[in-house]
C-alpha positions in Angstrom: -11.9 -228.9 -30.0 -10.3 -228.5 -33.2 -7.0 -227.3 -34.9 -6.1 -227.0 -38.5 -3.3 -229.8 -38.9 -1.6 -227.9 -41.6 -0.6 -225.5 -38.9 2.4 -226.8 -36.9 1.2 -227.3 -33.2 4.1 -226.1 -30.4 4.5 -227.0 -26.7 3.4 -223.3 -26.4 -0.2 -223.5 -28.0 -0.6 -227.2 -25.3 0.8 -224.6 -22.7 -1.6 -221.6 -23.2 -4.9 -224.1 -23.6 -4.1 -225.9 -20.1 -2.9 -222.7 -18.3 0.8 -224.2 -17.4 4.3 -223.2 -18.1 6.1 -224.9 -20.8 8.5 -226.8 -18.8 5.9 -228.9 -18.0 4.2 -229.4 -21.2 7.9 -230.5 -22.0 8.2 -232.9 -18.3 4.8 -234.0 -19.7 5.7 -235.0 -23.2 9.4 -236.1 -22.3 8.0 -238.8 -19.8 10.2 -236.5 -17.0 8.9 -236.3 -13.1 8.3 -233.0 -11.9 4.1 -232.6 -13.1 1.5 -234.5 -11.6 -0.4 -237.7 -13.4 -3.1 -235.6 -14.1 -1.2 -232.7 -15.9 0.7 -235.2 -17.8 -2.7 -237.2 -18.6 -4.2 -234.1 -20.0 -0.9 -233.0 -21.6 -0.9 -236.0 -23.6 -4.5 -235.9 -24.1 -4.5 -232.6 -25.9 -1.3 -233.1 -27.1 -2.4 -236.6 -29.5 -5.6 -234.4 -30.4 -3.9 -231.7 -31.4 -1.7 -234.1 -33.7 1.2 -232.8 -31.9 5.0 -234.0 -33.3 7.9 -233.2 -31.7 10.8 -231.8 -34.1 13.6 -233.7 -34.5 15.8 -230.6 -33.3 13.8 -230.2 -30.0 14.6 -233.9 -28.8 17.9 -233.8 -29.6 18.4 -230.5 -27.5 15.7 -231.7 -24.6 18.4 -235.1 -24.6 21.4 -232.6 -24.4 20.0 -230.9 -21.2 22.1 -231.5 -17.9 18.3 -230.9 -16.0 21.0 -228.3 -13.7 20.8 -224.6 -13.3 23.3 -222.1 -12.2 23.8 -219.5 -9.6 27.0 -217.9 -9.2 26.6 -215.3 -6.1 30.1 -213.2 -6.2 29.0 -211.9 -2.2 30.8 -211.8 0.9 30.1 -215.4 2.3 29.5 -214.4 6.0 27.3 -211.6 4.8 25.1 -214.3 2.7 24.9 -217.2 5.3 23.6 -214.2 8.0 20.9 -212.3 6.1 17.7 -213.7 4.9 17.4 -212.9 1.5 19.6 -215.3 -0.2 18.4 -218.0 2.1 14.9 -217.4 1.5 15.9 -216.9 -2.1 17.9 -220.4 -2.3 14.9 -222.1 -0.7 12.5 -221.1 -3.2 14.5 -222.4 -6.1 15.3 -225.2 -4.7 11.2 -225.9 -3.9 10.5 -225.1 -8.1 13.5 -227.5 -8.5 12.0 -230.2 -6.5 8.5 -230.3 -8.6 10.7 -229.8 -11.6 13.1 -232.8 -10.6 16.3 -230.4 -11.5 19.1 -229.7 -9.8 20.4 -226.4 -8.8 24.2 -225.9 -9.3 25.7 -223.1 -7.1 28.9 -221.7 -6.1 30.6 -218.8 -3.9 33.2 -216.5 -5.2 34.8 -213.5 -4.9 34.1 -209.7 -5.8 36.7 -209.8 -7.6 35.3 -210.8 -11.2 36.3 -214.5 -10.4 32.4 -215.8 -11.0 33.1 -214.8 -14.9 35.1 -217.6 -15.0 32.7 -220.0 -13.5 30.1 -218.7 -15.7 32.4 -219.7 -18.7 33.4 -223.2 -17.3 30.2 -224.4 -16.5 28.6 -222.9 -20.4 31.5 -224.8 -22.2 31.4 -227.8 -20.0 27.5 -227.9 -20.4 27.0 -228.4 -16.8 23.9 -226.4 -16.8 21.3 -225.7 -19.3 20.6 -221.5 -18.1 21.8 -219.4 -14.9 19.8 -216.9 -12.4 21.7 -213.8 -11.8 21.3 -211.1 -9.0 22.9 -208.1 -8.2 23.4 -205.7 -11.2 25.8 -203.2 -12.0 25.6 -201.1 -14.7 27.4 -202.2 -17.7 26.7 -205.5 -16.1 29.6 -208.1 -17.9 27.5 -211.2 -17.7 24.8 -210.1 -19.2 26.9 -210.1 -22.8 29.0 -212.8 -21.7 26.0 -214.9 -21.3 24.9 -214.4 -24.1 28.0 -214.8 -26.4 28.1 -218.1 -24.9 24.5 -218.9 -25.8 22.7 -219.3 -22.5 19.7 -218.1 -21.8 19.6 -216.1 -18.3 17.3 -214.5 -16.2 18.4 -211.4 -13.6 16.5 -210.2 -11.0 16.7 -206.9 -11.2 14.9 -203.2 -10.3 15.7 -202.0 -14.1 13.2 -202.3 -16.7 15.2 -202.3 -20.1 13.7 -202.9 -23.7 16.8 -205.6 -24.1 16.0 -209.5 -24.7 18.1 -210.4 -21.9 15.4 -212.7 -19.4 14.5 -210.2 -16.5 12.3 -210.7 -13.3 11.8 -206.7 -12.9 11.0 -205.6 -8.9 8.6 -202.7 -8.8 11.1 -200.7 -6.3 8.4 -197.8 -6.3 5.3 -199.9 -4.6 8.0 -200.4 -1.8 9.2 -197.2 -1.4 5.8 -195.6 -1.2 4.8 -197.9 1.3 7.8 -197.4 3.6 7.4 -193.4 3.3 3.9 -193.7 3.9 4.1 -195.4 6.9 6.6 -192.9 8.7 5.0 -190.4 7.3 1.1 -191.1 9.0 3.9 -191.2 12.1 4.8 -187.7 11.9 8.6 -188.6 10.4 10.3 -185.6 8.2 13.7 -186.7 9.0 14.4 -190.2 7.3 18.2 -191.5 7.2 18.5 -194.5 4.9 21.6 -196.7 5.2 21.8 -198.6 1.8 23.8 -201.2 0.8 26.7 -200.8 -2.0 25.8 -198.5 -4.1 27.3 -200.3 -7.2 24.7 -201.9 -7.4 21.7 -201.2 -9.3 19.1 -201.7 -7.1 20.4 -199.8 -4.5 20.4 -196.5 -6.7 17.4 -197.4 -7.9 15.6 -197.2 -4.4 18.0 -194.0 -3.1 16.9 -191.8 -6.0 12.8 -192.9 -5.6 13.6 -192.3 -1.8 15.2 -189.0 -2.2 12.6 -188.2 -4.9 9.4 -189.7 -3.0 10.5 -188.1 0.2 10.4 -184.3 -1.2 6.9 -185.0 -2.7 6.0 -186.2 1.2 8.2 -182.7 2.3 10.4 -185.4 4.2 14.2 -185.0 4.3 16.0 -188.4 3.1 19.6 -188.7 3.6 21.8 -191.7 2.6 24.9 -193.4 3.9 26.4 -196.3 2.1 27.0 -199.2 3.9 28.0 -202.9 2.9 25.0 -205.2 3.9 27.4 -206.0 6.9 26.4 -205.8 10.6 29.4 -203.8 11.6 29.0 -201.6 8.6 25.1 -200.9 9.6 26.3 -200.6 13.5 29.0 -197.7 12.3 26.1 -195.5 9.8 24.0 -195.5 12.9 26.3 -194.4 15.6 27.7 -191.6 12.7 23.7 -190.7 11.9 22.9 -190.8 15.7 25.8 -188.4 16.9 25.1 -185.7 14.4 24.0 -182.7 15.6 20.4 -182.5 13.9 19.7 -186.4 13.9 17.1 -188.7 12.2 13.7 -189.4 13.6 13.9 -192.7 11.4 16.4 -194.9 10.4 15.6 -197.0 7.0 18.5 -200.2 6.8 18.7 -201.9 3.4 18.7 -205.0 4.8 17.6 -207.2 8.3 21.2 -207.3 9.4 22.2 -203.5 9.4 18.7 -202.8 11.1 19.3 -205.1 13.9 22.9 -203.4 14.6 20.9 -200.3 14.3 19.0 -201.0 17.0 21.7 -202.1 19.3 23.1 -198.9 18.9 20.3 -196.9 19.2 20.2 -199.0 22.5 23.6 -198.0 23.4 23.7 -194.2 22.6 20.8 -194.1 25.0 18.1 -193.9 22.6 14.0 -195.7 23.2 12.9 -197.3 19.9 10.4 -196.4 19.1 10.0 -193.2 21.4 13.0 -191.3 20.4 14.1 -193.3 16.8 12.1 -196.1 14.7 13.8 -198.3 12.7 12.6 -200.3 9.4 14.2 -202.8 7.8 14.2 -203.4 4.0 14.2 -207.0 4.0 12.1 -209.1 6.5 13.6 -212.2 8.3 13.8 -214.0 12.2 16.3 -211.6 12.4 13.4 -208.9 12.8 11.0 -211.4 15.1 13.7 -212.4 17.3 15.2 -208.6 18.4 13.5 -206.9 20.9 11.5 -204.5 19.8 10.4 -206.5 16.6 11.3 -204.7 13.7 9.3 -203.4 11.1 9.9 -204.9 7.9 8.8 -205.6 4.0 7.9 -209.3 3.4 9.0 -209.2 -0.1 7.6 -212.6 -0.8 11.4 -213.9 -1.6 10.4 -217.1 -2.0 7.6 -216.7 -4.3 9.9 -214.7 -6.3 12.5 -216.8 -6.7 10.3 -219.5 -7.9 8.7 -217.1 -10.8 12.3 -216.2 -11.5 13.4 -220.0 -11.9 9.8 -220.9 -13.9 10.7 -218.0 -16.4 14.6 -219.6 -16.9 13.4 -223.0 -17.5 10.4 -221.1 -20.0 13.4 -219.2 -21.8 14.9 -222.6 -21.8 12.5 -224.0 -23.5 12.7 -221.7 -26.1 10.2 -218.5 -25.0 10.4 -215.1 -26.6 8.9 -213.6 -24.0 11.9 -212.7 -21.8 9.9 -209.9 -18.8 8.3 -210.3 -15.7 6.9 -208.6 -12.8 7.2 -209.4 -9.2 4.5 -209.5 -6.9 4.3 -206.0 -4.4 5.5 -206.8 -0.6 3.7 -206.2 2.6 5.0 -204.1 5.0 4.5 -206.0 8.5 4.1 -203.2 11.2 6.0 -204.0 14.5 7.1 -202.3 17.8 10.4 -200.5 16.1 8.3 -197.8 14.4 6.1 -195.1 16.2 5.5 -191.4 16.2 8.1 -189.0 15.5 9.5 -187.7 18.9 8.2 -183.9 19.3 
């Protein structure tokens, strides 16, 4: 192999000939844990053939690093320690975290704007070197705030934007088709979803391709805003279930709301899956454990969160290449869904 040493070799040219991320060309070169002896063998091998030098500048900022990332979740804590996206989502950065020996700094606040703050403290204090963000809005503050404060970020998010702002981008539509689908090969025209907060960009995002999707499928889709809460999901179902023309099927935006959705289908008298089915938008034990099983997406959460963190620490480490997709979900078919009562 050969290279024209005029040409300044980067981490990214070692990266794209060994097929690994950057970080750990960089764990490689630094003498860092979190690669194997065989990747940092071959790293250094290729590395010394391809007469690579590290600048000046690039050791000084890899010896500025705090090795820490950031999550600031600004969430209801009793709604985040029930559900099983943020824990499935935790566990998979912290897995990345563990190969990459970093550290994951993280910290609970209010809806109330207070994790703007945090996101300034911890910036100016350098306690971390980047931050993962969830749960847009539009006009999303941290996004700018971010990156007046020079810290590269990456959102996971269901909007795909032309900005240079570090994005893992969920392809809502794959989902959405999959969940219609299913109901409708059931015989389902009447589809009640109860979403979470609809401040949120995600959530908008999957009530208009609902809506939209549904009317393509000649299915009626109605929407109720709920909170992610189990009380919230308990009251949309006992107000969708007493109307006088109800739903055949009830679509929860997350395990918690469908699980009180089934107690209350339970409670007004209802068979699920004879008389209502019941999906849930995010799998978890919540959905093994009730009787019937629920129907749910396995969004892969864990999976996700780790290409999320591998695409901070590549931002990081100075990539201009700030998009990625997720992977698609499987929808795992339980006892909660059947045909639509005649």
């Amino acid at each position: 192999m050969t290279t024209n040493r005029a040409e300044r070799v980067t981490i990214s040219d070692i990266a794209r000939r060994l097929a690994i991320s950057k970080a750990s060309v960089s764990y490689a070169l630094n003498g860092r844990p979190g690669v194997s002896s065989e990747t940092r063998r071959k790293v250094l091998e290729l590395a010394d053939e391809l007469g690579f030098q590290a600048s000046s500048a690039a050791v000084a900022l890899s010896a500025s690093r705090s090795g820490t990332i950031g999550l600031v979740i600004a969430r209801d804590p009793s709604v985040i320690t029930a559900e099983g996206y943020y824990m499935r989502t935790l566990f998979g950065v912290e897995q990345y975290l563990n190969d990459a020996d970093s550290s994951l700094l993280l910290r609970l606040t209010g809806e109330g704007g207070e994790d703007l703050d945090v996101y300034r403290r911890w910036a100016r204090q350098r306690r971390v070197d980047g931050f993962l963000l969830f749960d847009e809005f539009d006009d999303d503050p941290r996004l700018p705030l971010l990156t007046s404060l020079g810290m590269p970020g990456v959102l996971v998010t269901s909007r795909q934007t032309d900005d240079e702002f570090g994005r893992l981008i969920t392809p809502e539509i794959e989902t959405v088709t999959v969940f219609l689908d299913h109901l409708r090969a059931l015989g389902h025209e009447r589809i009640a979803h109860i979403s979470g907060p609809m401040v949120y960009v995600h959530e908008r995002v999957r009530a208009d391709m609902l809506t939209a999707e549904g009317e393509r499928r000649g299915m009626e889709v109605t929407h109720l805003e709920g909170t992610y809460a189990y009380e919230s999901g308990a009251a949309r179902t006992r107000e969708l279930l007493s109307a006088p023309r109800r739903p055949t099927a009830v679509l929860a935006g997350n395990d918690i709301m469908a699980t009180a959705a089934l107690r209350v289908a339970g409670e007004m008298g209802l068979r699920v899956p004879d008389d209502l089915s019941i999906i849930a938008w995010d799998d978890s034990v919540l959905c093994v454990v009730s009787r019937p099983r629920l129907t749910a997406m396995d969004h892969g959460l864990m999976e996700k969160a780790r290409l999320a963190t591998d695409l901070l620490f590549q931002l990081i480490d100075g990539s201009t290449q700030p998009h990625r997709w997720s992977p698609v979900g499987t929808l795992l078919v339980r006892e909660s869904t059947g045909p639509a009562p005649r």
